[in-house]
PyMOL Python script that loads the backbone (N, CA, C, O; Angstrom):
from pymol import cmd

cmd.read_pdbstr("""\
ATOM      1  N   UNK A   1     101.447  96.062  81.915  1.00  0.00           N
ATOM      2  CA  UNK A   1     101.329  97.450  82.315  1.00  0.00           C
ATOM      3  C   UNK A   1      99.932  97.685  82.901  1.00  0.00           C
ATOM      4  O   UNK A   1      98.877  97.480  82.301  1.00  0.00           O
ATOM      5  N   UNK A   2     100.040  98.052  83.903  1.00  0.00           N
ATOM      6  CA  UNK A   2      98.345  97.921  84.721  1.00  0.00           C
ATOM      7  C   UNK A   2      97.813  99.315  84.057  1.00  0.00           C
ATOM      8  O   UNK A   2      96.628  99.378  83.729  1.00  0.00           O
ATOM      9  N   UNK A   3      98.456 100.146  83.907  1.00  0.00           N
ATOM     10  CA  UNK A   3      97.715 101.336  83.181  1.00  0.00           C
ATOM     11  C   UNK A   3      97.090 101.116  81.806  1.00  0.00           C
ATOM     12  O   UNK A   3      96.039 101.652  81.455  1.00  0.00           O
ATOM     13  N   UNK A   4      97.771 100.338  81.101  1.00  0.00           N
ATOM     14  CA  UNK A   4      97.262  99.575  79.559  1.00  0.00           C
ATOM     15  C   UNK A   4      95.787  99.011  80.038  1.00  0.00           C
ATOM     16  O   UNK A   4      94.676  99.371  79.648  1.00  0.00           O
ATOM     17  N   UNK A   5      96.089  98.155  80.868  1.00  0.00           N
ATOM     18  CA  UNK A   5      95.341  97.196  81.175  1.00  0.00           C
ATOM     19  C   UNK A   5      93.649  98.190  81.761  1.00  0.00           C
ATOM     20  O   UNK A   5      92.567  98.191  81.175  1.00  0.00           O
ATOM     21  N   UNK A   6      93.909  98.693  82.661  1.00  0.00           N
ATOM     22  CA  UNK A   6      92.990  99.530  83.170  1.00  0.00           C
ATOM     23  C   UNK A   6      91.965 100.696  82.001  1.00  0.00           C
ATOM     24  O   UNK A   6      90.951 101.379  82.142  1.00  0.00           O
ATOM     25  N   UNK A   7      92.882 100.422  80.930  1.00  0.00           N
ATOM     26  CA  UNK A   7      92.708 101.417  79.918  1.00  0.00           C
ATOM     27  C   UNK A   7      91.718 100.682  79.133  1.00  0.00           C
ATOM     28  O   UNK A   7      90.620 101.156  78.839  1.00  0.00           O
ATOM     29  N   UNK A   8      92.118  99.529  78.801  1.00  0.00           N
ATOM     30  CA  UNK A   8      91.594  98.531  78.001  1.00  0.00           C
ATOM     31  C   UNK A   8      90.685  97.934  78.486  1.00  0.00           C
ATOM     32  O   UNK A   8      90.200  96.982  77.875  1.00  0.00           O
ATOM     33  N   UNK A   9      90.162  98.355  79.813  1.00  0.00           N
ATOM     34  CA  UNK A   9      88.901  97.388  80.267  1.00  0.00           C
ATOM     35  C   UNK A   9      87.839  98.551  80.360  1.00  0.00           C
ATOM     36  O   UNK A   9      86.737  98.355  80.872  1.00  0.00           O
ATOM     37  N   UNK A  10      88.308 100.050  79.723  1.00  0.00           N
ATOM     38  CA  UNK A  10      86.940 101.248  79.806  1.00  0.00           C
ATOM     39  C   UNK A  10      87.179 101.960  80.845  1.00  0.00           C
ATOM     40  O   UNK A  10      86.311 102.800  81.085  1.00  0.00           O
ATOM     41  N   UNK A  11      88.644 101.890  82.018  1.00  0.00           N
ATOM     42  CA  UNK A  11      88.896 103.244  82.938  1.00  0.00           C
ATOM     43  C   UNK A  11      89.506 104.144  82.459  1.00  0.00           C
ATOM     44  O   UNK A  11      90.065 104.092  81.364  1.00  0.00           O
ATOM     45  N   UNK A  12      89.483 105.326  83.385  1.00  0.00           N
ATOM     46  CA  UNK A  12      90.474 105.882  82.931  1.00  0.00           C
ATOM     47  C   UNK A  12      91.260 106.112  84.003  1.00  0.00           C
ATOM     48  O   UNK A  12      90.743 106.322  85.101  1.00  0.00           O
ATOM     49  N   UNK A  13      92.906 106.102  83.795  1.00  0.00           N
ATOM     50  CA  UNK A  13      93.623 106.373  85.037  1.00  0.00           C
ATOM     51  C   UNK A  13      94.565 107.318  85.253  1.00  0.00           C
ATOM     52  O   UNK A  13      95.516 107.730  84.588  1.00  0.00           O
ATOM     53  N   UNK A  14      94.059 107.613  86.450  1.00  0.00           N
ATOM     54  CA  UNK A  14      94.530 108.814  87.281  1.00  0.00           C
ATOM     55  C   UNK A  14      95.858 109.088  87.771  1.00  0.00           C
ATOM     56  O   UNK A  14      96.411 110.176  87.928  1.00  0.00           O
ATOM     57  N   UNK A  15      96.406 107.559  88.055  1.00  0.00           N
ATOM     58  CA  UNK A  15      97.492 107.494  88.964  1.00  0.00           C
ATOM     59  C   UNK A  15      98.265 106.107  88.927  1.00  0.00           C
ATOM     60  O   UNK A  15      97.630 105.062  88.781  1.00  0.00           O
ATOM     61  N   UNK A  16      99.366 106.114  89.033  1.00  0.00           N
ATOM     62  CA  UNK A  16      99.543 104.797  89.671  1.00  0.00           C
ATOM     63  C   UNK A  16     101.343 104.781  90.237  1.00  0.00           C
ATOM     64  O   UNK A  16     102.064 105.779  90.266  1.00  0.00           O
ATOM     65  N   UNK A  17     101.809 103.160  90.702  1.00  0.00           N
ATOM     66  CA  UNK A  17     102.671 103.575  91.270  1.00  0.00           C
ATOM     67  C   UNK A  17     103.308 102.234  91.492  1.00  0.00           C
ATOM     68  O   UNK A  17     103.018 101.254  90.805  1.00  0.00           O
ATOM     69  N   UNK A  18     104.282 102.215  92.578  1.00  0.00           N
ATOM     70  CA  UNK A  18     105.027 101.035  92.876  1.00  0.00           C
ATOM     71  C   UNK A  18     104.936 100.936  94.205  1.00  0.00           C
ATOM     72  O   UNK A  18     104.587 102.016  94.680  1.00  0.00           O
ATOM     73  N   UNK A  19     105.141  99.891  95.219  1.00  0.00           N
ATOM     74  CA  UNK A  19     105.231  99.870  96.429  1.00  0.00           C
ATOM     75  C   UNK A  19     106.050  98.845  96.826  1.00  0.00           C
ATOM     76  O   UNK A  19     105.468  97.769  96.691  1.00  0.00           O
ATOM     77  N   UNK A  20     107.325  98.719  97.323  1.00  0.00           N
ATOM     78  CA  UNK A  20     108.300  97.373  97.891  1.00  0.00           C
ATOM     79  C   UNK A  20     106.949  96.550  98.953  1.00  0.00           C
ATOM     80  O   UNK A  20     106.102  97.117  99.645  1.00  0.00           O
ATOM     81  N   UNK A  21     107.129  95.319  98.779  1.00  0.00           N
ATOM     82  CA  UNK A  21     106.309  94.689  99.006  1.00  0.00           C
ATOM     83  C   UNK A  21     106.888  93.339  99.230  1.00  0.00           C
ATOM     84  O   UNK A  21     106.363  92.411  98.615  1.00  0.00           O
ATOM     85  N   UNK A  22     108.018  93.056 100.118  1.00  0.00           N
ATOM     86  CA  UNK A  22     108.693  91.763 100.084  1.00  0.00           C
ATOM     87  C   UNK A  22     108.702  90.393 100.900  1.00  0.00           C
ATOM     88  O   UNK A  22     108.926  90.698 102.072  1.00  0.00           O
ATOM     89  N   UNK A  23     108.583  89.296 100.802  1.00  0.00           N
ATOM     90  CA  UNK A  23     107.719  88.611 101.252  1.00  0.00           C
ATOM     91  C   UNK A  23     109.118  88.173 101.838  1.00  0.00           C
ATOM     92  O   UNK A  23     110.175  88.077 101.214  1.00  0.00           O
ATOM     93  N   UNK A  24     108.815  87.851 103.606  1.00  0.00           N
ATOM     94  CA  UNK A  24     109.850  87.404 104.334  1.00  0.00           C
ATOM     95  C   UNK A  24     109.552  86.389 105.211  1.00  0.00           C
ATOM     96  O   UNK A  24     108.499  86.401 105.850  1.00  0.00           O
ATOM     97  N   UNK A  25     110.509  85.356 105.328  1.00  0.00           N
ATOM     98  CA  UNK A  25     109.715  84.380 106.648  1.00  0.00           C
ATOM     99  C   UNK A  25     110.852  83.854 107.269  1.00  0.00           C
ATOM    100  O   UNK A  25     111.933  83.768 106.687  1.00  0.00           O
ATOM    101  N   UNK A  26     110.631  83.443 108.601  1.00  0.00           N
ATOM    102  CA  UNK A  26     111.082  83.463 109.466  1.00  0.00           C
ATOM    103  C   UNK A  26     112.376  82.024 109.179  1.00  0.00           C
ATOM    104  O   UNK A  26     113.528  81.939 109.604  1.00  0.00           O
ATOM    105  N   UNK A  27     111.758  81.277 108.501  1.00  0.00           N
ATOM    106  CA  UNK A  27     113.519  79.966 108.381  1.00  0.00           C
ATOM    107  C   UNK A  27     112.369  79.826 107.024  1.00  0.00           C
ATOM    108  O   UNK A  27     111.344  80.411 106.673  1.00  0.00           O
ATOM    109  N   UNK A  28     113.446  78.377 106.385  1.00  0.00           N
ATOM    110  CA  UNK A  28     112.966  78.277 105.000  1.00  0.00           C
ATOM    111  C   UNK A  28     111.683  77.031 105.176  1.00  0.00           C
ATOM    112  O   UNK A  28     110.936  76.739 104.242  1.00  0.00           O
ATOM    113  N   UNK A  29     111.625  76.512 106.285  1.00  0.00           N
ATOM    114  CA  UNK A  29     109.998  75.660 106.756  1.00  0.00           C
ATOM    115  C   UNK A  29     109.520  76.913 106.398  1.00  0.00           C
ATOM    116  O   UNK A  29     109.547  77.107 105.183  1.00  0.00           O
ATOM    117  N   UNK A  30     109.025  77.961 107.176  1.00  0.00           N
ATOM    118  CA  UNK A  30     107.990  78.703 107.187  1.00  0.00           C
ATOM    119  C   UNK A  30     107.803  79.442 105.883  1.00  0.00           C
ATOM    120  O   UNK A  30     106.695  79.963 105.762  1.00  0.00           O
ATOM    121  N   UNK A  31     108.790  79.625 104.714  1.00  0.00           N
ATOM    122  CA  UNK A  31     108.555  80.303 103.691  1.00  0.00           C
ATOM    123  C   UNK A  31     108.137  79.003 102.705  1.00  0.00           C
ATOM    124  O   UNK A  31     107.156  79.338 102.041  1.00  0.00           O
ATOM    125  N   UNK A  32     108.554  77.650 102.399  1.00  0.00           N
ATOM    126  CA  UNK A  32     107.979  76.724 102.483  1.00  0.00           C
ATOM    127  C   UNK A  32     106.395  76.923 102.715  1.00  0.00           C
ATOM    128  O   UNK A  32     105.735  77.590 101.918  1.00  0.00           O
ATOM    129  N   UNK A  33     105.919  76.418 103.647  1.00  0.00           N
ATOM    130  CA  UNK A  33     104.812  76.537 104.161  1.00  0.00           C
ATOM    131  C   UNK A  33     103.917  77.729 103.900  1.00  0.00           C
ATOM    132  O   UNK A  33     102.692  77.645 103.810  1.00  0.00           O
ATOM    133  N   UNK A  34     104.726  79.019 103.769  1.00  0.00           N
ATOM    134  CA  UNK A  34     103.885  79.976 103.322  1.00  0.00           C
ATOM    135  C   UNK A  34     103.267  79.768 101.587  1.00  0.00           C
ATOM    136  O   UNK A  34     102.129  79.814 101.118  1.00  0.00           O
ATOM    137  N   UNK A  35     104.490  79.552 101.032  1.00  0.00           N
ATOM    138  CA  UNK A  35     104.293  79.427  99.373  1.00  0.00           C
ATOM    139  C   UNK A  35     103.207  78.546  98.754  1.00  0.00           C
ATOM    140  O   UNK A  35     102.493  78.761  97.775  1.00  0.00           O
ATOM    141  N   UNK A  36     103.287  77.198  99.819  1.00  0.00           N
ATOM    142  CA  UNK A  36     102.726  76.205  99.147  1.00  0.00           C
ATOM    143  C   UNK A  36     100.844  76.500 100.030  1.00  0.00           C
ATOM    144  O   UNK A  36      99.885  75.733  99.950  1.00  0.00           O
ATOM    145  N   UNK A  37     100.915  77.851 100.781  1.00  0.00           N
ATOM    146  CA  UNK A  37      99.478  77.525 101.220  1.00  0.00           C
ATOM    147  C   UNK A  37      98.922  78.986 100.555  1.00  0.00           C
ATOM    148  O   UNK A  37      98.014  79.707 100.966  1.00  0.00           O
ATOM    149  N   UNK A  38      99.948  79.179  99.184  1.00  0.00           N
ATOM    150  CA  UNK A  38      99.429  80.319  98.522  1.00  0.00           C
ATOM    151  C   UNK A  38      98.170  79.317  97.343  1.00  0.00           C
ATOM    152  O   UNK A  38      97.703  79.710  96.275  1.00  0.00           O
ATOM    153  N   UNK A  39      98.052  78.679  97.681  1.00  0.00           N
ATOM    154  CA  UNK A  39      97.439  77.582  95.789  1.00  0.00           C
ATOM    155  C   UNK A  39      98.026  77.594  94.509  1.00  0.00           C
ATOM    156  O   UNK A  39      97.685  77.112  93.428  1.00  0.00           O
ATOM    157  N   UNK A  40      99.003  78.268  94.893  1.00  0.00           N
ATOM    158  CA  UNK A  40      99.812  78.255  93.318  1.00  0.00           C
ATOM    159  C   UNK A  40     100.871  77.422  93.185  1.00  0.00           C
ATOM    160  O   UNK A  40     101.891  77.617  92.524  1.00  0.00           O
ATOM    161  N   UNK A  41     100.568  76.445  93.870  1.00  0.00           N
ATOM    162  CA  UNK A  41     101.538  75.262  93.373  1.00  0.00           C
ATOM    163  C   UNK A  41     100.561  73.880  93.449  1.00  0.00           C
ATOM    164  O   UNK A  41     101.009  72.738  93.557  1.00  0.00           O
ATOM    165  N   UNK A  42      99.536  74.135  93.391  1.00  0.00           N
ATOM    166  CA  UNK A  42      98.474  72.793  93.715  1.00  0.00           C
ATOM    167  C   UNK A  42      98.605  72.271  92.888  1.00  0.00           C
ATOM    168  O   UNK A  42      99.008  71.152  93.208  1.00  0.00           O
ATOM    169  N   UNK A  43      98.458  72.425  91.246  1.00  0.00           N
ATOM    170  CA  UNK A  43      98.267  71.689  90.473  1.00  0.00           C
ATOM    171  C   UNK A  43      99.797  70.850  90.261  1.00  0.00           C
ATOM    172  O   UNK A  43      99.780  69.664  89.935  1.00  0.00           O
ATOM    173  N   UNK A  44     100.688  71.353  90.410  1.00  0.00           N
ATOM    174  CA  UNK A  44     102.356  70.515  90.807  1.00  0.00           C
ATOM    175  C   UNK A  44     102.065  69.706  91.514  1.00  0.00           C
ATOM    176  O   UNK A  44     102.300  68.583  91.066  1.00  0.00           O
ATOM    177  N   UNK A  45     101.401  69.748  92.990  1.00  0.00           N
ATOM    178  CA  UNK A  45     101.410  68.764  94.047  1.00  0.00           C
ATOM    179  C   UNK A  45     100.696  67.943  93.372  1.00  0.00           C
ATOM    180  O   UNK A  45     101.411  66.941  93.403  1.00  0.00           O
ATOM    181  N   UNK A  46      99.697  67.641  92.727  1.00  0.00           N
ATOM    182  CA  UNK A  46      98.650  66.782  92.166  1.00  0.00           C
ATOM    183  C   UNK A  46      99.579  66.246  90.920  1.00  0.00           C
ATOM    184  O   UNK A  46      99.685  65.027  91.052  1.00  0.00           O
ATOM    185  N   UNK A  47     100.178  66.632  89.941  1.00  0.00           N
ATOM    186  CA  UNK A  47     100.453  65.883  89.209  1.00  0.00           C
ATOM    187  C   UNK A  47     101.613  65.296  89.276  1.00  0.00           C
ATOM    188  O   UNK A  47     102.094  64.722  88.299  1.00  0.00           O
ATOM    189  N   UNK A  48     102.275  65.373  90.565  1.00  0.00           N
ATOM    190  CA  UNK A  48     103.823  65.187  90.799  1.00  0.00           C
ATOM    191  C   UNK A  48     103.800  64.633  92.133  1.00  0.00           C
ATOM    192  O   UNK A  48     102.706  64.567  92.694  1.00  0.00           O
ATOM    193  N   UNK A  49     104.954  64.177  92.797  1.00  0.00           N
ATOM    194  CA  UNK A  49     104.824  63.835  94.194  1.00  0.00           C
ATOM    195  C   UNK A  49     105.139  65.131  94.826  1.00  0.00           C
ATOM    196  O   UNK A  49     105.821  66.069  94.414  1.00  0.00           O
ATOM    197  N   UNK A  50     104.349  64.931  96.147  1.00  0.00           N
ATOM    198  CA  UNK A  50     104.521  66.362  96.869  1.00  0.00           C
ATOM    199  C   UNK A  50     105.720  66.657  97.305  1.00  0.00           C
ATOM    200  O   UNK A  50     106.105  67.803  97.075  1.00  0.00           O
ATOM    201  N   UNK A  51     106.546  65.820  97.973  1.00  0.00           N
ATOM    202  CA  UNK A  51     108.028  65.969  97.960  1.00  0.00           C
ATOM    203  C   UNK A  51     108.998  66.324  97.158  1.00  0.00           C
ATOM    204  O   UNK A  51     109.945  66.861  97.732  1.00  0.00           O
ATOM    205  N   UNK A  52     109.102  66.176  95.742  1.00  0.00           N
ATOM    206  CA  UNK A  52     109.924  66.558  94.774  1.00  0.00           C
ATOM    207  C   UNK A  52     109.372  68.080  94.338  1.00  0.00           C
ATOM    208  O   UNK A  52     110.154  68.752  93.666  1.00  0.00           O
ATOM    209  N   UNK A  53     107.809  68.781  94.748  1.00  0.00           N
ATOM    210  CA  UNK A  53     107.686  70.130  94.789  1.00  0.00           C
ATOM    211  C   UNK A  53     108.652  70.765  95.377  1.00  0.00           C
ATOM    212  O   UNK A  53     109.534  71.411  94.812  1.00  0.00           O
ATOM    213  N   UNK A  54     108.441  70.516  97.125  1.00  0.00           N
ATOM    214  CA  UNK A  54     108.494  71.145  98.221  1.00  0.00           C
ATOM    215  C   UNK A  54     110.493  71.008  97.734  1.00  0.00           C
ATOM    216  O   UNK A  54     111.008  72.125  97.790  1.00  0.00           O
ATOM    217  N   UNK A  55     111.393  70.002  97.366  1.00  0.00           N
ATOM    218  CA  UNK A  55     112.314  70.239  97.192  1.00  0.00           C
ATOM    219  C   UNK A  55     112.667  71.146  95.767  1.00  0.00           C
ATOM    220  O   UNK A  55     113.853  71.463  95.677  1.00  0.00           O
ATOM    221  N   UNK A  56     111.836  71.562  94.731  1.00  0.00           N
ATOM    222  CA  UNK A  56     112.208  72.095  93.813  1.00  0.00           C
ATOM    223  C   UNK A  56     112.255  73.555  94.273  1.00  0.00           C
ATOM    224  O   UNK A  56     112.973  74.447  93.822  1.00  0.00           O
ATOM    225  N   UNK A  57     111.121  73.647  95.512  1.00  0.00           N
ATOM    226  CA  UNK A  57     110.531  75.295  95.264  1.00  0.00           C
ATOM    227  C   UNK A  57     111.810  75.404  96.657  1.00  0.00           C
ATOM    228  O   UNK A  57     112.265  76.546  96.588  1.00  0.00           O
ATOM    229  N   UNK A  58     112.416  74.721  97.693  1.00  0.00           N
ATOM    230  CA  UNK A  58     113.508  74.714  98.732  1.00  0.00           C
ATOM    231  C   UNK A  58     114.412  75.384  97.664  1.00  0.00           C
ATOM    232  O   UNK A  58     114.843  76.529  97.795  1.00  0.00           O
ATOM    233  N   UNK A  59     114.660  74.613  96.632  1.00  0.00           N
ATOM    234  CA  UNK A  59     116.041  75.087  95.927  1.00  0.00           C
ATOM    235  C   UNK A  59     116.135  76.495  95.068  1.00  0.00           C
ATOM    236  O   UNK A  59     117.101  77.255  94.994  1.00  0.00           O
ATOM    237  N   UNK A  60     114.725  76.625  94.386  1.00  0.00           N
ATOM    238  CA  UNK A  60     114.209  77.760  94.454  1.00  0.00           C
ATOM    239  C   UNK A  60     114.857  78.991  94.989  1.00  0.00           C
ATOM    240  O   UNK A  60     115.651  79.805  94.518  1.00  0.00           O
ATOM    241  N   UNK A  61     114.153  78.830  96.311  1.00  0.00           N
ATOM    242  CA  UNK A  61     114.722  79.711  97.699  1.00  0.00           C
ATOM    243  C   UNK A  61     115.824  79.842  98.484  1.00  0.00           C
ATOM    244  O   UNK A  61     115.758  80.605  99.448  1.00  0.00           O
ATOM    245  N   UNK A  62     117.005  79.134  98.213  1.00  0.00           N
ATOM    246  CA  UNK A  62     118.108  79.007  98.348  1.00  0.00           C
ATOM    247  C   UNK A  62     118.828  80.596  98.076  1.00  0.00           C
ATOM    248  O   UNK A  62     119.161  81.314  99.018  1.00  0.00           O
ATOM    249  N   UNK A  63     118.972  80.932  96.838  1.00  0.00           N
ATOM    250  CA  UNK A  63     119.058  82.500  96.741  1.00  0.00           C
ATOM    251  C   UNK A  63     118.856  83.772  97.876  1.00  0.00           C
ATOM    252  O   UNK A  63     119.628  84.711  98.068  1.00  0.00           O
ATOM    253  N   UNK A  64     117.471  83.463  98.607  1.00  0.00           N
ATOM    254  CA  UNK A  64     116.969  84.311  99.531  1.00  0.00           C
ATOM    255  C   UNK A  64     117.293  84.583 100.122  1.00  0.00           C
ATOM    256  O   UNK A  64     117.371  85.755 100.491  1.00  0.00           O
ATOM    257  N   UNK A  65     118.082  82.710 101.044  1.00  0.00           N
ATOM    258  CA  UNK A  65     117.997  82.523 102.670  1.00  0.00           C
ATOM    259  C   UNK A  65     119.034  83.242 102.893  1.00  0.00           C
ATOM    260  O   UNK A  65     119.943  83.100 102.074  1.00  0.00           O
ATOM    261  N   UNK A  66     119.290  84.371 104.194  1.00  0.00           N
ATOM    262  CA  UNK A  66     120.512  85.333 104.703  1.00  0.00           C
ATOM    263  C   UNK A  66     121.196  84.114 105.759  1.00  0.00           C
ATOM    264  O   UNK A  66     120.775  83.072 106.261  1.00  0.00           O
ATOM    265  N   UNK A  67     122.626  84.961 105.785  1.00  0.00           N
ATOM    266  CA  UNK A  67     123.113  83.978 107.330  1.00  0.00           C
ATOM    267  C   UNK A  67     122.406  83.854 108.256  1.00  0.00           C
ATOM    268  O   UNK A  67     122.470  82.750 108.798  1.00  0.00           O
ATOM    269  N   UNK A  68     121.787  84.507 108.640  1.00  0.00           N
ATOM    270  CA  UNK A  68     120.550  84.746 109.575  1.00  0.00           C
ATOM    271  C   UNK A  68     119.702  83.267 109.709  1.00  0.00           C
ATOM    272  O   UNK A  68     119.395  82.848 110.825  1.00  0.00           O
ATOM    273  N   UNK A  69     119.316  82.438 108.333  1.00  0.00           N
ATOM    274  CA  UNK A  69     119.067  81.383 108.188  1.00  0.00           C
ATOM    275  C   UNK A  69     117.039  82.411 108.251  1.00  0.00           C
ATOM    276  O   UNK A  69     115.994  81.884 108.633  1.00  0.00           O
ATOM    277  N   UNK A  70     117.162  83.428 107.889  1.00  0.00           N
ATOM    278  CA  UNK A  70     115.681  83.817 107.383  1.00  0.00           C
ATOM    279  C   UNK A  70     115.613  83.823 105.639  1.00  0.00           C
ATOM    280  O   UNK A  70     116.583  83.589 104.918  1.00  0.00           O
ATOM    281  N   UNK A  71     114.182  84.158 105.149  1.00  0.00           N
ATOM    282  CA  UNK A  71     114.437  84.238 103.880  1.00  0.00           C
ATOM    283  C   UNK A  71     113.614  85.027 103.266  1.00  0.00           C
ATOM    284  O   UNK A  71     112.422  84.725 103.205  1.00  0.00           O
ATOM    285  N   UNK A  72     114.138  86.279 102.651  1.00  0.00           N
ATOM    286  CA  UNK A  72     113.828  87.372 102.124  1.00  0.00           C
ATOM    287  C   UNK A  72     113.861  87.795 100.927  1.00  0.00           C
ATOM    288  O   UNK A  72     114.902  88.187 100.399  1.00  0.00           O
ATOM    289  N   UNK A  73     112.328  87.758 100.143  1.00  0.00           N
ATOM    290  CA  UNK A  73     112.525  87.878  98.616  1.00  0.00           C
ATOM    291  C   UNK A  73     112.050  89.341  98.343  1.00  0.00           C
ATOM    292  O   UNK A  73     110.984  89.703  98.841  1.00  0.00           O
ATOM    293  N   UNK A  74     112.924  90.364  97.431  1.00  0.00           N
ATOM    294  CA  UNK A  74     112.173  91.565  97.125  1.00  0.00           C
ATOM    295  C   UNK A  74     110.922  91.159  95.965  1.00  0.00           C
ATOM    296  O   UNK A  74     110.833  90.421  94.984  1.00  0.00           O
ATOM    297  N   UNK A  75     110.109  92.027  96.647  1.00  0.00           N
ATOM    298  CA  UNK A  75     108.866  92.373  95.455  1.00  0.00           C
ATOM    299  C   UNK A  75     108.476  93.508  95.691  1.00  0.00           C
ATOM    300  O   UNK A  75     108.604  94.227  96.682  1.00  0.00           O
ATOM    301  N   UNK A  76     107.758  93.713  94.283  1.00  0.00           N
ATOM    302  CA  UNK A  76     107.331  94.957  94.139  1.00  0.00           C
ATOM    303  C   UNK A  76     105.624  94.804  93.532  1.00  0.00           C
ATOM    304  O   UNK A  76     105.289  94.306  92.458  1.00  0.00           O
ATOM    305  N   UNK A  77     104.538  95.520  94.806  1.00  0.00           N
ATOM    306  CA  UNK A  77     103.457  95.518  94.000  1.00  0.00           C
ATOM    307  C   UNK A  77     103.364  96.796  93.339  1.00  0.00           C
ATOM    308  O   UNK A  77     103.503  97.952  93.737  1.00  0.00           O
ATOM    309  N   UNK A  78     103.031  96.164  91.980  1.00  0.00           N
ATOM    310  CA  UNK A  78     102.140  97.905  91.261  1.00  0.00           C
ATOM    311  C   UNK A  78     100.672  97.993  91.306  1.00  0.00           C
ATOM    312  O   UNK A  78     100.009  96.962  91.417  1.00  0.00           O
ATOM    313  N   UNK A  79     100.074  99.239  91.222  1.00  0.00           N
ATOM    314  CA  UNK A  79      98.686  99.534  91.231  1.00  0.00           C
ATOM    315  C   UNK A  79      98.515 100.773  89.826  1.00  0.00           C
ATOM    316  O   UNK A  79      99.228 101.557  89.199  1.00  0.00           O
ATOM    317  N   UNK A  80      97.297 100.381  89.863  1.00  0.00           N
ATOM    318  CA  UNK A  80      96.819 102.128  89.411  1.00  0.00           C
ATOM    319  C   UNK A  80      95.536 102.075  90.078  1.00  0.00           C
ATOM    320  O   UNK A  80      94.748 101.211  90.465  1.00  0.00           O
ATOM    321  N   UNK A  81      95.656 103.605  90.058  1.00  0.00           N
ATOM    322  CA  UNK A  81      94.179 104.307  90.354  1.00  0.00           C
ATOM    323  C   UNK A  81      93.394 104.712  89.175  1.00  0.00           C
ATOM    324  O   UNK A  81      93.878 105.483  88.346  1.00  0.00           O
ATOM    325  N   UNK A  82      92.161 104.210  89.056  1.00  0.00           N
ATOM    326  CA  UNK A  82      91.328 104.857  87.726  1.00  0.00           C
ATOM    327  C   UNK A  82      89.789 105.707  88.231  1.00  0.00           C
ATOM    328  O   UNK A  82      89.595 106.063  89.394  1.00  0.00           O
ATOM    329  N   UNK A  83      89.128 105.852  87.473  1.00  0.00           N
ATOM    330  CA  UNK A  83      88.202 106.780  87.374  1.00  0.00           C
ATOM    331  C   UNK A  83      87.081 105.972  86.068  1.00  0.00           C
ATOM    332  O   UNK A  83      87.418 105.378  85.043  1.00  0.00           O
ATOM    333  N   UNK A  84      85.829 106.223  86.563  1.00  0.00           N
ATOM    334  CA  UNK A  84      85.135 105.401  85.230  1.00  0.00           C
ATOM    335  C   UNK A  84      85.084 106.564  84.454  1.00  0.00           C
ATOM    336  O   UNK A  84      85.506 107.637  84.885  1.00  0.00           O
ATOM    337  N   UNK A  85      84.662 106.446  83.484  1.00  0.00           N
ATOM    338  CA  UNK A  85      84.412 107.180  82.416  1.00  0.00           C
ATOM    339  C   UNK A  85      82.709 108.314  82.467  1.00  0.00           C
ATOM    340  O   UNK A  85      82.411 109.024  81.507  1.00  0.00           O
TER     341      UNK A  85
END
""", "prot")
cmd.dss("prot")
cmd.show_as("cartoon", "prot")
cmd.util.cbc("prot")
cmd.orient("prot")
């Protein structure tokens, strides 16, 4: 809960909210390619072969891909707004 959280570090908050925020790419190379040049799969590539990633996180994304052959995941970022004290 970012409002907990914001609370618990000495803000106080004002506001907060949701925003659709969904990460889309153009075929499943490019969402591929997007994911793995987020760094959050580095330590996988290093302790694993890089190929058996790139096919775990493909299958992964399987769910996404439309007939279209694009691939579209919903997300949602939250925020709050705070105020110091």
């Amino acid at each position: 809960d970012p409002d907990a959280l914001a609370a618990s570090a000495g803000l106080r908050p004002v506001g907060s909210g949701r925003v659709a925020c969904p990460f889309g790419y153009a075929d499943g190379a490019s969402a591929l390619r997007g994911l793995l040049s987020t760094g959050a799969f580095d330590e996988a590539v290093r302790a694993t072969d890089p190929s058996q990633v790139e096919k775990e996180i493909e299958e992964a994304l399987a769910p996404y891909v439309r007939p279209d052959g694009t691939v579209w995941m919903p997300n949602v970022f939250r925020y709050v707004l705070t105020r110091t004290p």
